[in-house]
Phi, psi and omega in degrees: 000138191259140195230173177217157202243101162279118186232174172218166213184101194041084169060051174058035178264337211238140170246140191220139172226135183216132149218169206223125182200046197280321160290344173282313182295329182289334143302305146345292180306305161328273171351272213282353190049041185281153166264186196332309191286292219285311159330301176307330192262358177259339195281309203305306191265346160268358163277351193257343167316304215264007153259356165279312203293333185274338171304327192289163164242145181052187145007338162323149180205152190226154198208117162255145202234119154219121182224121191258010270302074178262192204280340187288008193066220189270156154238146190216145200198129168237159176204182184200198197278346211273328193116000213272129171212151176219148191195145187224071173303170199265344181221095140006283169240088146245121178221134198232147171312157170347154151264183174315325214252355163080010161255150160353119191249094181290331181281328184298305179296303184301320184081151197260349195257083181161187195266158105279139182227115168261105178253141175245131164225124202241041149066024178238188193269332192288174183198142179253121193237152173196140194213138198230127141281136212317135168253333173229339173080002169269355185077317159322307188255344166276319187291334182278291203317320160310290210297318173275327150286309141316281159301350179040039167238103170330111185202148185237118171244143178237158203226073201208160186230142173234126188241154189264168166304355191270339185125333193301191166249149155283286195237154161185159186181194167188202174185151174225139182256154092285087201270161200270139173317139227059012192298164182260132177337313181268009164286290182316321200270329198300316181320287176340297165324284158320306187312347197237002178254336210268173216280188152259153189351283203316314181288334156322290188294328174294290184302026184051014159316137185263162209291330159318302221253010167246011157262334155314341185289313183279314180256025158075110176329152137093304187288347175275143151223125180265143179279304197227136142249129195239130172260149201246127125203181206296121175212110180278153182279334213271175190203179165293275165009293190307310185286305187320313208280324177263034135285287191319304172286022180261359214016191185296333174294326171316293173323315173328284213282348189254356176281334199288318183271296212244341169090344173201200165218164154208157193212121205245153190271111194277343182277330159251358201077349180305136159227177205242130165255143184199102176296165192314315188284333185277302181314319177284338154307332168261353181268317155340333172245332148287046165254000000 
């Protein structure tokens, strides 16, 4: 079951998120057919959604936007306080041999020329917006580089996706570190340290490690302490309902011209694939209600 970790860390200096979302990609994956390359980078950017989406409180929703203008196009990924996460990229099946490092080539798909974009909307009139530019297109390192330039928190996020020969995922997960103002010089190097000897996100979550235990793996058993544990999973918002309504505001003539060509409608969901049917009968109904 895919879950997320809330910690503190050597004395309430450093804040920590782990999660395991190895069934939420796998759903993504599944919806969308994505292939290898392209998994990785939707896997990658809806774990790092859905531990920002566990920072919010109530009803807040956070919306990620990345566009490197590589060949998958855009990825867009919502999420919320609940654990709730949804995601798309725009070309699917993309995929490339390894790079040198013998990984996934995540930087090739996404592309390097281009934004991040973080929208908060926290259920107020205000909306919180921040926007970076891509710095490596592996992502993993575009999410610190936001969190610390935007957000102005010293912070390390790791990121990984393990895809099977069949196309499904084996593994996904993440962690996100943070320090809390004032942290001590000899906190920051112990971090520092672990971070550059420990295996990556993947190979973790490959060992079958759990979000507890990767975060002892980065801050060192005996240092940690957890707070909330929250289950995740892949979940969309749309509905019949969602689709009627924004038909109805399209008003009557529109409802008109589409009972006129096709006699009905459908309408597909970029975020889940769900698609929508709505028959002749269903449509005059509805222009009966945009009257």
């Amino acid at each position: 079951m895919d879950y997320l970790i809330k910690a503190l860390a050597f004395d309430n200096q450093v804040r920590a998120y782990a999660a395991r979302t190895t069934d939420t990609i796998s759903e993504a994956q599944r919806r969308h057919q994505t292939w290898p390359t392209a998994s990785a980078a939707l896997g990658r950017s809806m774990t790092f959604g859905v531990m920002m989406g566990s920072m919010m409180k109530g009803d807040a929703k956070i919306t990620i936007k990345i566009e490197g203008k590589g060949p998958i196009g855009a990825i867009l990924v919502d999420s919320n306080a609940n654990g709730e996460v949804r995601g798309y990229v725009t070309n699917p099946q993309v995929h490339f041999d390894l790079n040198e490092q013998g990984k996934l080539d995540v930087a090739r798909a996404v592309g390097t020329d281009g934004n991040l974009t973080v929208v908060k909307d926290l259920g107020l009139r205000d909306q919180f917006s921040g926007q970076v530019p891509i710095v490596s297109g592996e992502l993993g390192e575009d999410f610190t580089y936001y969190l610390v330039t935007s957000e102005q928190v010293p912070s390390s996020v790791g990121v990984g996706v393990l895809v099977n020969p069949d196309n499904t995922i084996l593994a996904s997960g993440g962690f996100i570190i943070q320090l809390m103002p004032g942290t001590s010089d000899e906190t920051i190097t112990k971090i520092e340290d672990r971070l550059n000897k420990i295996d990556p996100i993947s190979k973790l979550i490959q060992r079958g490690l759990t979000p507890e235990e990767i975060l002892e793996e980065v801050l060192g058993k005996g240092n940690v302490k957890f707070l909330e544990k929250q289950p995740l999973q892949f979940k969309c918002q749309c509905s019949k309902e969602r689709i009627e309504n924004a038909i109805i505001s399209l008003g009557t003539e529109e409802i008109q011209a589409m009972i006129d060509e096709d006699g009905q409608a459908e309408a597909q969901c970029h975020f889940c694939n769900e698609k929508y049917f709505l028959s002749k009968d269903d449509l005059e109904n509805l222009k009966n209600e945009a009257k």
